[in-house]
PQR file of N, CA, C, O and H, with PARSE charges and radii, in Angstrom:
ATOM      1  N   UNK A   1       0.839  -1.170   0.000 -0.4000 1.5000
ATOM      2  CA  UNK A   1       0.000   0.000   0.000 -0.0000 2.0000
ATOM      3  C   UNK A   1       0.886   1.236   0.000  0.5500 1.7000
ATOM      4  O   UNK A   1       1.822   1.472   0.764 -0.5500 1.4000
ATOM      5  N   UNK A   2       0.449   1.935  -0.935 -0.4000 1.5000
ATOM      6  CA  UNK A   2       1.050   3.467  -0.692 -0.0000 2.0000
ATOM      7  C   UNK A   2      -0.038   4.739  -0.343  0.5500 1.7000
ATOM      8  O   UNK A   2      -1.249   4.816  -0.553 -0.5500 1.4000
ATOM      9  H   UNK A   2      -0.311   1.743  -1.556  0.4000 1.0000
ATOM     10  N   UNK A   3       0.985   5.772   0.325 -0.4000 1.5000
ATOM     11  CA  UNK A   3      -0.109   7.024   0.770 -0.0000 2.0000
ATOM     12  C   UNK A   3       0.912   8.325   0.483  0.5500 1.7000
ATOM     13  O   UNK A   3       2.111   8.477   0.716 -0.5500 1.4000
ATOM     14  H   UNK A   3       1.969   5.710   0.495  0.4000 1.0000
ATOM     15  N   UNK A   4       0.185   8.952   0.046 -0.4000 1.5000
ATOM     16  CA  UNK A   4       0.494  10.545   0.252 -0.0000 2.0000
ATOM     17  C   UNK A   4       0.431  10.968   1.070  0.5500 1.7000
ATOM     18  O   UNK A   4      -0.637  10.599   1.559 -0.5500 1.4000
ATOM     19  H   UNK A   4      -0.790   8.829  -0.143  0.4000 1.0000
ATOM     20  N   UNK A   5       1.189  11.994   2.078 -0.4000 1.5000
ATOM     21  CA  UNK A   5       1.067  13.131   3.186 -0.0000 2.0000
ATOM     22  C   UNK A   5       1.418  14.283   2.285  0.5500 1.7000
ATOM     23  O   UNK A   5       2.159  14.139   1.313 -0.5500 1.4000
ATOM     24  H   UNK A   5       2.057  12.294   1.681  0.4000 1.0000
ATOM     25  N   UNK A   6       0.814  15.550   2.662 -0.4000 1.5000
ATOM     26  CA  UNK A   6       1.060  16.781   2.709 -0.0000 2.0000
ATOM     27  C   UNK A   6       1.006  17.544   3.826  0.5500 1.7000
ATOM     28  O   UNK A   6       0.017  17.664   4.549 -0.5500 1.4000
ATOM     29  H   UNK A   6       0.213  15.667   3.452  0.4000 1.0000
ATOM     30  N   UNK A   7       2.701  18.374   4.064 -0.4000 1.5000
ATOM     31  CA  UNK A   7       2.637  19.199   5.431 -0.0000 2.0000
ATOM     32  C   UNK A   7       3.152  20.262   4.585  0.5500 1.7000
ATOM     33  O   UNK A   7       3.969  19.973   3.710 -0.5500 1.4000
ATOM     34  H   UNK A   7       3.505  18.276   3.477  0.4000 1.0000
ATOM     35  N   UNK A   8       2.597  21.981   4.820 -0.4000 1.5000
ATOM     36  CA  UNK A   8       2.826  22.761   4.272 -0.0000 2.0000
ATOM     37  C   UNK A   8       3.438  23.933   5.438  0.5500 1.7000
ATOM     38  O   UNK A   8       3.451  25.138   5.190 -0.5500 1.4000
ATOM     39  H   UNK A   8       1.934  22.215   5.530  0.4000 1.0000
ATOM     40  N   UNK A   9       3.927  23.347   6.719 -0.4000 1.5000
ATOM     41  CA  UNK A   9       4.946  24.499   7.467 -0.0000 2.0000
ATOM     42  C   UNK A   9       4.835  23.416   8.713  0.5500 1.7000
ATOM     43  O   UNK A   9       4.148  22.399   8.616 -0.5500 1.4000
ATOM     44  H   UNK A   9       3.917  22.368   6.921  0.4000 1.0000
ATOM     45  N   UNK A  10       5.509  23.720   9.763 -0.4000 1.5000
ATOM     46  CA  UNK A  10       6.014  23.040  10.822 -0.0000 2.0000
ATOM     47  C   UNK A  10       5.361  22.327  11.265  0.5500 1.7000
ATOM     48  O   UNK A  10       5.760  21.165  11.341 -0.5500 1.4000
ATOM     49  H   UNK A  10       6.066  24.546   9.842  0.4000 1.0000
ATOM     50  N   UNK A  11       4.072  22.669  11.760 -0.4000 1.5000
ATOM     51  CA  UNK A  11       2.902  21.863  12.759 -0.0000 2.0000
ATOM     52  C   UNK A  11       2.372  20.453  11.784  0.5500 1.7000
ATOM     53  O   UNK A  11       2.134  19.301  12.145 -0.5500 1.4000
ATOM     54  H   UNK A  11       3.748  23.613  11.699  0.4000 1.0000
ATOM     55  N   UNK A  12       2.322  20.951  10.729 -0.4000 1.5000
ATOM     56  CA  UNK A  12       1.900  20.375   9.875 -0.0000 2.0000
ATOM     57  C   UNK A  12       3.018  18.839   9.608  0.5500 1.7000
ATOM     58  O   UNK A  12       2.478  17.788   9.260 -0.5500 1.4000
ATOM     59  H   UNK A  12       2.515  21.888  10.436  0.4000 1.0000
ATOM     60  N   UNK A  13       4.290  18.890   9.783 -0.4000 1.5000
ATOM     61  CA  UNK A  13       5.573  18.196   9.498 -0.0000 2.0000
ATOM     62  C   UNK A  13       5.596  17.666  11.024  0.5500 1.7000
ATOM     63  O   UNK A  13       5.830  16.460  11.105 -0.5500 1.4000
ATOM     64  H   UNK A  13       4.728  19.744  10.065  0.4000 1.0000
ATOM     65  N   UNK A  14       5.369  18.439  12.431 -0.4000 1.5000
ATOM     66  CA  UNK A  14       5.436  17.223  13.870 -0.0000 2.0000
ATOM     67  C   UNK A  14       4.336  16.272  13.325  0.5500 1.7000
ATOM     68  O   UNK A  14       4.530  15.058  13.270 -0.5500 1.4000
ATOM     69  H   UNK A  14       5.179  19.419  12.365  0.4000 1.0000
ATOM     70  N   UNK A  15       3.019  16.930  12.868 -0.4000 1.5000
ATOM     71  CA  UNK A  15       1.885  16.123  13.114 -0.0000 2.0000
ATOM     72  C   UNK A  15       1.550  14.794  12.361  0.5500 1.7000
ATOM     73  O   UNK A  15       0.931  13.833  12.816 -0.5500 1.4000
ATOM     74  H   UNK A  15       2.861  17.916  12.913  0.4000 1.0000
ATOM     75  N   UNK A  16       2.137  14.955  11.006 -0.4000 1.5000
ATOM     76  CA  UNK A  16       2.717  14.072  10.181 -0.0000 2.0000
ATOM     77  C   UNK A  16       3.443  12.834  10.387  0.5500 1.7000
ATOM     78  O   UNK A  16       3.329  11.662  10.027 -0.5500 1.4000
ATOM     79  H   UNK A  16       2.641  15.736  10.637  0.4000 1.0000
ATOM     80  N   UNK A  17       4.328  13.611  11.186 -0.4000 1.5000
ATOM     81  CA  UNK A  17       5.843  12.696  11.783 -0.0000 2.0000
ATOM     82  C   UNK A  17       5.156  11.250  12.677  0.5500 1.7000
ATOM     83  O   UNK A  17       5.421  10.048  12.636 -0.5500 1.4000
ATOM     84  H   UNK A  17       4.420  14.563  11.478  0.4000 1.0000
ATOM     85  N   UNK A  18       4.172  12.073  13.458 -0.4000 1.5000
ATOM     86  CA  UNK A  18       3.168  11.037  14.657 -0.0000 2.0000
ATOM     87  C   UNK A  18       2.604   9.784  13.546  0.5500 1.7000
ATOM     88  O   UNK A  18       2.816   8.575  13.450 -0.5500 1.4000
ATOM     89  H   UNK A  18       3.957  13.049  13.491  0.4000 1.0000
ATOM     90  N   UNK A  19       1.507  11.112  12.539 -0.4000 1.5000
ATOM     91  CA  UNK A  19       1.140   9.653  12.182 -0.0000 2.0000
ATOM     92  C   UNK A  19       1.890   8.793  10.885  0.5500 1.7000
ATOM     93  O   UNK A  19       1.293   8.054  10.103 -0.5500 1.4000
ATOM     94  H   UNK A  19       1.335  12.094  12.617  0.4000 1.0000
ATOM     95  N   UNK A  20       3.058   9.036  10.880 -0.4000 1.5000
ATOM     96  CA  UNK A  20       3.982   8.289   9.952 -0.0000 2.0000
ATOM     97  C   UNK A  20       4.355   6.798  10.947  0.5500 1.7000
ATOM     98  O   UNK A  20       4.327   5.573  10.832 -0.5500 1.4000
ATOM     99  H   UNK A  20       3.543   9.637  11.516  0.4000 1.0000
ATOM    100  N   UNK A  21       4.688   7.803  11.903 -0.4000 1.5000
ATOM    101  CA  UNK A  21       5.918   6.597  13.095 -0.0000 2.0000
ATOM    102  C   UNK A  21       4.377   5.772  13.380  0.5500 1.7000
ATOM    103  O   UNK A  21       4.509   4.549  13.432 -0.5500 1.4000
ATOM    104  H   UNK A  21       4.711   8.799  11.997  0.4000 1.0000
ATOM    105  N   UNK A  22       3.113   6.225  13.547 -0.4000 1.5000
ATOM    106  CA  UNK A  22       1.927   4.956  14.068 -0.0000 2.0000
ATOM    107  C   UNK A  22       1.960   3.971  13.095  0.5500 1.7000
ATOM    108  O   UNK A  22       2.108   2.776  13.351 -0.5500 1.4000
ATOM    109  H   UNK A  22       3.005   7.219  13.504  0.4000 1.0000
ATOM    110  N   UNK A  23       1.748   4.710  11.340 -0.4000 1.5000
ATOM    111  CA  UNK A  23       0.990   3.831  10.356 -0.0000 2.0000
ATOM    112  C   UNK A  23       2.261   2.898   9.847  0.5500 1.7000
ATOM    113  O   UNK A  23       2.051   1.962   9.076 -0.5500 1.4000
ATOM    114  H   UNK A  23       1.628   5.680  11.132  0.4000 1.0000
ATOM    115  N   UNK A  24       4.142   3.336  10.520 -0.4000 1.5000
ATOM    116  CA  UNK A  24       4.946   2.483  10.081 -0.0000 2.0000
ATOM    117  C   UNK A  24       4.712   1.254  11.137  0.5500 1.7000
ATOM    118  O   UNK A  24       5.102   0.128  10.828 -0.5500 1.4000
ATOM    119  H   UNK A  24       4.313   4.097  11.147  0.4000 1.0000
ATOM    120  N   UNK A  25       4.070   1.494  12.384 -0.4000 1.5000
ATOM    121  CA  UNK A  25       4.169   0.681  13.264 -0.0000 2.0000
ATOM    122  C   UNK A  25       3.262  -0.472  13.522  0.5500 1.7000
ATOM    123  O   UNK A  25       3.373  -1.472  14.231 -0.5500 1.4000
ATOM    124  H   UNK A  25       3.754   2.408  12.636  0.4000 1.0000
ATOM    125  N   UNK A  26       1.942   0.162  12.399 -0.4000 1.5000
ATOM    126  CA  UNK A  26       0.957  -0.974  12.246 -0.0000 2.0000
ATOM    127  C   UNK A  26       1.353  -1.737  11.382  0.5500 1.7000
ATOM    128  O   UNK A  26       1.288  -2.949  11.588 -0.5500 1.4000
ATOM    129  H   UNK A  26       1.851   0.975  11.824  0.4000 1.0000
ATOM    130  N   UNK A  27       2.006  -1.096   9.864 -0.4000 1.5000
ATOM    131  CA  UNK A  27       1.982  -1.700   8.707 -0.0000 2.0000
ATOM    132  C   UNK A  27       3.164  -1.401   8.159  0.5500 1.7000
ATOM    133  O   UNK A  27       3.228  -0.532   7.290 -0.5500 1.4000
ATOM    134  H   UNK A  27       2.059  -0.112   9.697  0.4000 1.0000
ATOM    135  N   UNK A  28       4.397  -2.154   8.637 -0.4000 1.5000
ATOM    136  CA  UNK A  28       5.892  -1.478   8.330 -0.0000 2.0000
ATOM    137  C   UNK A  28       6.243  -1.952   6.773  0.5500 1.7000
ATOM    138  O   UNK A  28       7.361  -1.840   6.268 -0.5500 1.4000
ATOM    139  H   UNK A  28       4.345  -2.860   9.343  0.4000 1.0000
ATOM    140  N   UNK A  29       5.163  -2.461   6.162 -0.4000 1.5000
ATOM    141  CA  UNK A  29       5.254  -2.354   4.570 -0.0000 2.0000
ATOM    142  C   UNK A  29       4.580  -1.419   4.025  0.5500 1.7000
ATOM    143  O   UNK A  29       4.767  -1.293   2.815 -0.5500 1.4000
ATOM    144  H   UNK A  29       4.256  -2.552   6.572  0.4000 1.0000
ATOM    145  N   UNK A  30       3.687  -0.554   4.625 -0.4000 1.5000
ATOM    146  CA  UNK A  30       3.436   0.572   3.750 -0.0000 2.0000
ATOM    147  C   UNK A  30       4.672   1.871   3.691  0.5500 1.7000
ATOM    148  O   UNK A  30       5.414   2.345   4.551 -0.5500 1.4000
ATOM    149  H   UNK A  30       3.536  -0.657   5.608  0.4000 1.0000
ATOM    150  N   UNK A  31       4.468   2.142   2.280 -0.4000 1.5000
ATOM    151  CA  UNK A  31       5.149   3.219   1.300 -0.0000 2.0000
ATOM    152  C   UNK A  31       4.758   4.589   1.752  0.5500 1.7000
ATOM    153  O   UNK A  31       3.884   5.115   1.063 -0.5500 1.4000
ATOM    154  H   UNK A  31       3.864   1.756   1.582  0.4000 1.0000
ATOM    155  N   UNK A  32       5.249   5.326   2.829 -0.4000 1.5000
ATOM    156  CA  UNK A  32       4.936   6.396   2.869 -0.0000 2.0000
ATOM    157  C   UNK A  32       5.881   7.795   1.817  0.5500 1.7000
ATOM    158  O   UNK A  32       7.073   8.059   1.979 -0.5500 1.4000
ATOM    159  H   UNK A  32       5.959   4.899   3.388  0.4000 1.0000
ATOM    160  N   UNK A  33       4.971   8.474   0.817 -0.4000 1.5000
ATOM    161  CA  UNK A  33       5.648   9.313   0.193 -0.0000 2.0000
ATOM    162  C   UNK A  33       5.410  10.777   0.619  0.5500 1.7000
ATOM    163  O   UNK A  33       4.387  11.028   1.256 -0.5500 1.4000
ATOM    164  H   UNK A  33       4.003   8.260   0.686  0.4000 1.0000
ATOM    165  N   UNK A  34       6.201  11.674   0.342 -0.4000 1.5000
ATOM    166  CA  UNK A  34       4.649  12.978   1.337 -0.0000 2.0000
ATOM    167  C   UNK A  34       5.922  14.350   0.686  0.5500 1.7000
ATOM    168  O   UNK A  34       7.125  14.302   0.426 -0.5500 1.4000
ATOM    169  H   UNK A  34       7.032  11.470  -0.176  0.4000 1.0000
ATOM    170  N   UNK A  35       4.922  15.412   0.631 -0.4000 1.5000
ATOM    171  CA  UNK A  35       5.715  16.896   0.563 -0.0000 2.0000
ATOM    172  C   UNK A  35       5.613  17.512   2.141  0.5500 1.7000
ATOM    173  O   UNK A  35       4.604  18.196   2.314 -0.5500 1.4000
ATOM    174  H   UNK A  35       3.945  15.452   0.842  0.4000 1.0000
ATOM    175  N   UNK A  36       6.334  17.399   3.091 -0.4000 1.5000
ATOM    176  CA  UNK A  36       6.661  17.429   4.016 -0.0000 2.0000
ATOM    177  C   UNK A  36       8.022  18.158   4.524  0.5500 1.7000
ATOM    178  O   UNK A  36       8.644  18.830   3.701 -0.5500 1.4000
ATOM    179  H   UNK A  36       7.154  16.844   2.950  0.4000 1.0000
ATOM    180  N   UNK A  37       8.607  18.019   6.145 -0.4000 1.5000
ATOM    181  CA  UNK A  37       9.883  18.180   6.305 -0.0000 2.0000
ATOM    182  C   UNK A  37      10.795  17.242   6.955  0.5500 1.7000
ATOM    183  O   UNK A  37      10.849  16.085   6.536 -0.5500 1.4000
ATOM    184  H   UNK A  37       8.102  17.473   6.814  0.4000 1.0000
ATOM    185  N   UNK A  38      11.349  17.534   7.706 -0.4000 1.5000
ATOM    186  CA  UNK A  38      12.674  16.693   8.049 -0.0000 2.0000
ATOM    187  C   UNK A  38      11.950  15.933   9.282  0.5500 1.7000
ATOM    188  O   UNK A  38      12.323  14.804   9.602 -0.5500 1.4000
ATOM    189  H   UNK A  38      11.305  18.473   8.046  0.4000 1.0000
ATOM    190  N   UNK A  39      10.888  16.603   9.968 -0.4000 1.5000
ATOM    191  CA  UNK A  39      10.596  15.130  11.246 -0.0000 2.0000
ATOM    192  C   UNK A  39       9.669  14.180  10.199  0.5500 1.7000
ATOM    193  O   UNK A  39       9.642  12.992  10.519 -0.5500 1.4000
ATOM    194  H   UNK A  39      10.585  17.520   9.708  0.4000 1.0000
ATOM    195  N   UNK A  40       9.120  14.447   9.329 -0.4000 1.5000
ATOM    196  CA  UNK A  40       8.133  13.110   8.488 -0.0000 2.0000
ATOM    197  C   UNK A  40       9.378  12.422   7.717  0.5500 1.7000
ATOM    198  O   UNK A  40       9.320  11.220   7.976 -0.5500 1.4000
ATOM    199  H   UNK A  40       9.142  15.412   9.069  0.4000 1.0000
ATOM    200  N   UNK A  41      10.162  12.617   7.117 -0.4000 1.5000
ATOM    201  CA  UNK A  41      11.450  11.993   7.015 -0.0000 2.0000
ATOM    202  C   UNK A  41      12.176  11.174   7.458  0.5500 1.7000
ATOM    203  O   UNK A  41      12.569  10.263   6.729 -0.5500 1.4000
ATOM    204  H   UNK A  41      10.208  13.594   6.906  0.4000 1.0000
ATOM    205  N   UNK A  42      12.557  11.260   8.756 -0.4000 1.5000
ATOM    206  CA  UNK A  42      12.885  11.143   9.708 -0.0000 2.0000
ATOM    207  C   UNK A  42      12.071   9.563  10.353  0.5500 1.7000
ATOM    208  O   UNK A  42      12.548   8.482  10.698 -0.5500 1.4000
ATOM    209  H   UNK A  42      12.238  12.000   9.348  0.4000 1.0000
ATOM    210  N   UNK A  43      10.509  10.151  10.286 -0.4000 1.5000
ATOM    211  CA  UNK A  43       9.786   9.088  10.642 -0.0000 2.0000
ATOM    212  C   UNK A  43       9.605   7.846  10.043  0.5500 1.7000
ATOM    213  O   UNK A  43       9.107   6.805  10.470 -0.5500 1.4000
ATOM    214  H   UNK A  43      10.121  11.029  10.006  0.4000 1.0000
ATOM    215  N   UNK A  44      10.289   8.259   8.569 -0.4000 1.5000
ATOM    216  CA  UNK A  44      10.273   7.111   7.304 -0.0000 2.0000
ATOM    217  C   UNK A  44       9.594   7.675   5.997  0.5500 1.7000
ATOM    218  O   UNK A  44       9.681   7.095   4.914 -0.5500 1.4000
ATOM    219  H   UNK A  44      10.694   9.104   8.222  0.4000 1.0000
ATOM    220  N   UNK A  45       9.084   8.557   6.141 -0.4000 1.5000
ATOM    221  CA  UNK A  45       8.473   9.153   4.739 -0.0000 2.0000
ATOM    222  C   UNK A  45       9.675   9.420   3.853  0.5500 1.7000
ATOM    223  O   UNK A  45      10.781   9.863   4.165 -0.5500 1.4000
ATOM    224  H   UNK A  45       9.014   9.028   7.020  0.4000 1.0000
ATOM    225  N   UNK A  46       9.232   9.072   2.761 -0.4000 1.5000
ATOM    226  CA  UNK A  46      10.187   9.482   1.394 -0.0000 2.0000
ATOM    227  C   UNK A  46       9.218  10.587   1.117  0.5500 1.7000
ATOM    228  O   UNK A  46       8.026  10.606   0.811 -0.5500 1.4000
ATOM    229  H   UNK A  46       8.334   8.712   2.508  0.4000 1.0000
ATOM    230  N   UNK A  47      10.278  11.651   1.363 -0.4000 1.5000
ATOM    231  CA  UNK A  47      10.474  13.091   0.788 -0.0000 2.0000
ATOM    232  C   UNK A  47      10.113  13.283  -0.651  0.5500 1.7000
ATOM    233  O   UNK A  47      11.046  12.964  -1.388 -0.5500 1.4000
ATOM    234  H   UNK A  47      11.246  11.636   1.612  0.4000 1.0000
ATOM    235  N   UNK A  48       9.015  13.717  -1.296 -0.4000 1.5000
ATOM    236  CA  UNK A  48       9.388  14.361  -3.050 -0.0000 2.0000
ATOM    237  C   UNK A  48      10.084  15.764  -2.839  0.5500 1.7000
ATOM    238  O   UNK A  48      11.096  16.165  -3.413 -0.5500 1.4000
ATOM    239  H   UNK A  48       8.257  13.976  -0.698  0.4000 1.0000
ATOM    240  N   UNK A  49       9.229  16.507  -1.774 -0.4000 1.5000
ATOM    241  CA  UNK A  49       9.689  17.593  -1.509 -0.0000 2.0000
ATOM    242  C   UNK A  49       9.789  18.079  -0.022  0.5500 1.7000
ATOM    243  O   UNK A  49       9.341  17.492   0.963 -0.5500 1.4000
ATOM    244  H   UNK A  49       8.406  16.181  -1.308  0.4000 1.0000
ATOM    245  N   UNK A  50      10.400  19.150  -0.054 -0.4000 1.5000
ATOM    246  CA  UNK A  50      10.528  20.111   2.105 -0.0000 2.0000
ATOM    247  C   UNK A  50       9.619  21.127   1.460  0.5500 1.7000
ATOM    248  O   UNK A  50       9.582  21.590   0.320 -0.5500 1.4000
ATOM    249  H   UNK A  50      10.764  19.626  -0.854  0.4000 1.0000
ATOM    250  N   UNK A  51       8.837  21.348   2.633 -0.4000 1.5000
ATOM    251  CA  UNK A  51       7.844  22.260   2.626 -0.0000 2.0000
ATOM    252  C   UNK A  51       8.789  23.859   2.778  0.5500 1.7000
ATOM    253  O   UNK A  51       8.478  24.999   2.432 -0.5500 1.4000
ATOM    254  H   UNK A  51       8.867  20.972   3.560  0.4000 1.0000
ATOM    255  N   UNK A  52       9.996  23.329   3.430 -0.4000 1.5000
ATOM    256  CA  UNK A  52      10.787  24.678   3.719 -0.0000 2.0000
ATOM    257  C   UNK A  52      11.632  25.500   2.190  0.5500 1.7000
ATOM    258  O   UNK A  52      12.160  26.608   2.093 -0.5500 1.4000
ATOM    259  H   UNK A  52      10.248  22.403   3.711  0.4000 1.0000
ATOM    260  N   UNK A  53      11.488  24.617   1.379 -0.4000 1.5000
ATOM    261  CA  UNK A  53      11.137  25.212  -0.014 -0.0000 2.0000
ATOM    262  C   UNK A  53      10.336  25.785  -0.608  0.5500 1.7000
ATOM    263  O   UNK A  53      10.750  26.303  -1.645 -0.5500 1.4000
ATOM    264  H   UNK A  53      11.059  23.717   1.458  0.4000 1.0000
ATOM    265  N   UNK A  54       9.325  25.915  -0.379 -0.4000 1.5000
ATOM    266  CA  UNK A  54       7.983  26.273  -0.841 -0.0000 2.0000
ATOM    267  C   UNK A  54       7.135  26.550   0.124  0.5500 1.7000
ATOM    268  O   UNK A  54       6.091  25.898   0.162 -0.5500 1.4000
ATOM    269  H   UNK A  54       8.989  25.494   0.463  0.4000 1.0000
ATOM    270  N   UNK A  55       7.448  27.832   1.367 -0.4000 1.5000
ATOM    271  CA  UNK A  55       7.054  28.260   2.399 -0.0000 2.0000
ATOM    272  C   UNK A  55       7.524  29.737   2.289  0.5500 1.7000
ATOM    273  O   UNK A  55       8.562  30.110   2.836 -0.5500 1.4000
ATOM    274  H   UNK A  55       8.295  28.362   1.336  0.4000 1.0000
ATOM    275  N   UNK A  56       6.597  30.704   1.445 -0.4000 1.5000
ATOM    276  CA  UNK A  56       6.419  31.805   1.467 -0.0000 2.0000
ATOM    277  C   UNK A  56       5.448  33.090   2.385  0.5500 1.7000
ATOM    278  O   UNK A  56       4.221  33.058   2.476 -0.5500 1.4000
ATOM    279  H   UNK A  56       5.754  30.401   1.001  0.4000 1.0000
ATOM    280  N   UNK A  57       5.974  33.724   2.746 -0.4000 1.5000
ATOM    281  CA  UNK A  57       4.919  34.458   3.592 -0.0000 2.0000
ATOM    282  C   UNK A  57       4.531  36.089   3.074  0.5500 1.7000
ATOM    283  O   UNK A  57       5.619  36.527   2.701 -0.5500 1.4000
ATOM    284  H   UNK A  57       6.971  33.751   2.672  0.4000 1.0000
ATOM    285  N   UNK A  58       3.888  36.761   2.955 -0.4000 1.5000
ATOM    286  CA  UNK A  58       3.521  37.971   2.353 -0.0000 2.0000
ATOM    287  C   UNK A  58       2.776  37.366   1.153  0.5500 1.7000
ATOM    288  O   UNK A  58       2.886  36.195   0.790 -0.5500 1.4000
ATOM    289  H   UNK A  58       3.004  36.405   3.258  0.4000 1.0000
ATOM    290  N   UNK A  59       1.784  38.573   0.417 -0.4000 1.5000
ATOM    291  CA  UNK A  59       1.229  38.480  -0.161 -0.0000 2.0000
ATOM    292  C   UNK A  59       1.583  38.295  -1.412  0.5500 1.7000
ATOM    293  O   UNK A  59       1.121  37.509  -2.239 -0.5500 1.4000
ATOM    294  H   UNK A  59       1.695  39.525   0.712  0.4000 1.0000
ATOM    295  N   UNK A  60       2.990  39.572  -1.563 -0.4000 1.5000
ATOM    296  CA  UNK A  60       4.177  39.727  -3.244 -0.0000 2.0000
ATOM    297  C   UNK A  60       4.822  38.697  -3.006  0.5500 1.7000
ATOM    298  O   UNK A  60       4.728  38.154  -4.107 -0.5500 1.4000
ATOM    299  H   UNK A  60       3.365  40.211  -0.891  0.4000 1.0000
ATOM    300  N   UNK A  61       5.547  37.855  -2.249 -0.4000 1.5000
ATOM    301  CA  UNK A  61       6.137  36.783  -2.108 -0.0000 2.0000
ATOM    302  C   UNK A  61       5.824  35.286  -2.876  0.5500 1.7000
ATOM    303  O   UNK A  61       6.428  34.597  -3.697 -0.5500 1.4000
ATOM    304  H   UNK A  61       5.623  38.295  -1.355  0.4000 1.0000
ATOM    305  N   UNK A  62       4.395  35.172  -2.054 -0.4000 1.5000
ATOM    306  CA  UNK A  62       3.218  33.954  -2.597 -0.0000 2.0000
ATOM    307  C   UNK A  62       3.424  34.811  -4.174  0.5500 1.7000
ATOM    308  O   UNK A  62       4.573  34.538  -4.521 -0.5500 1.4000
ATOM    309  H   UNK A  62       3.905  35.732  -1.387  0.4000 1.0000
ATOM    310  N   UNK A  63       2.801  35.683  -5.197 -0.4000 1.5000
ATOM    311  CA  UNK A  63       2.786  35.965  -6.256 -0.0000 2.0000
ATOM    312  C   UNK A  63       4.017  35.656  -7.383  0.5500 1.7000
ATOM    313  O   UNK A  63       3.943  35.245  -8.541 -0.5500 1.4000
ATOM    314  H   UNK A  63       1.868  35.905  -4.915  0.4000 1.0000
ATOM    315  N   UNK A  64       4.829  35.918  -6.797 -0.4000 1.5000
ATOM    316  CA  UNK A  64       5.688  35.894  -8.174 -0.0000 2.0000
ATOM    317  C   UNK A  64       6.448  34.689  -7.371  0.5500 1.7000
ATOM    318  O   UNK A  64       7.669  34.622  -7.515 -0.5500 1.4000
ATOM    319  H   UNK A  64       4.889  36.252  -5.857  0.4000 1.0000
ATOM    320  N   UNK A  65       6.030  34.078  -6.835 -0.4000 1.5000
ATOM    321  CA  UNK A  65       6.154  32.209  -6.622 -0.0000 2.0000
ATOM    322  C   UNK A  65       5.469  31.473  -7.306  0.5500 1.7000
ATOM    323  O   UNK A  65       5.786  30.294  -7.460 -0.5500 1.4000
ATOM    324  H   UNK A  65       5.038  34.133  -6.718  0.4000 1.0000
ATOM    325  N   UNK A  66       4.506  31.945  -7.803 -0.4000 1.5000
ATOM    326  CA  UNK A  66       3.655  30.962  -8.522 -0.0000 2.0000
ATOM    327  C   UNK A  66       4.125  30.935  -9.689  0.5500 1.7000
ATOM    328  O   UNK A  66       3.623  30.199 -10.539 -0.5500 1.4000
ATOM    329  H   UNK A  66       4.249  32.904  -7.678  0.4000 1.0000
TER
END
């Protein structure tokens, strides 16, 4: 089985991390992949991306990011 996570800034990457380390602990053959940071990583998620890449704040910032 595989799953996607998405964490898009910190809270989002502890809260992740929890339920990475549970769902590796029920089912240590599932594929966790996720755009996340370094604690979902950490927990076993394969990284596509760090949210700390693509964590803009201001309004002109978000804009000419897209």
């Amino acid at each position: 089985m595989k799953l996607f996570l998405l964490a898009g800034e910190a809270s989002g990457d502890l809260h992740g991390s929890h339920l990475v380390t549970e769902l590796k602990l029920q089912r240590p053959d599932m594929e966790i992949v996720a755009w996340g940071g370094p604690l979902m990583e950490k927990a076993g998620a394969r990284l596509l991306s760090d949210y700390r890449q693509r964590a803009y704040m201001g309004l002109w910032e978000v804009i000419k990011n897209l």
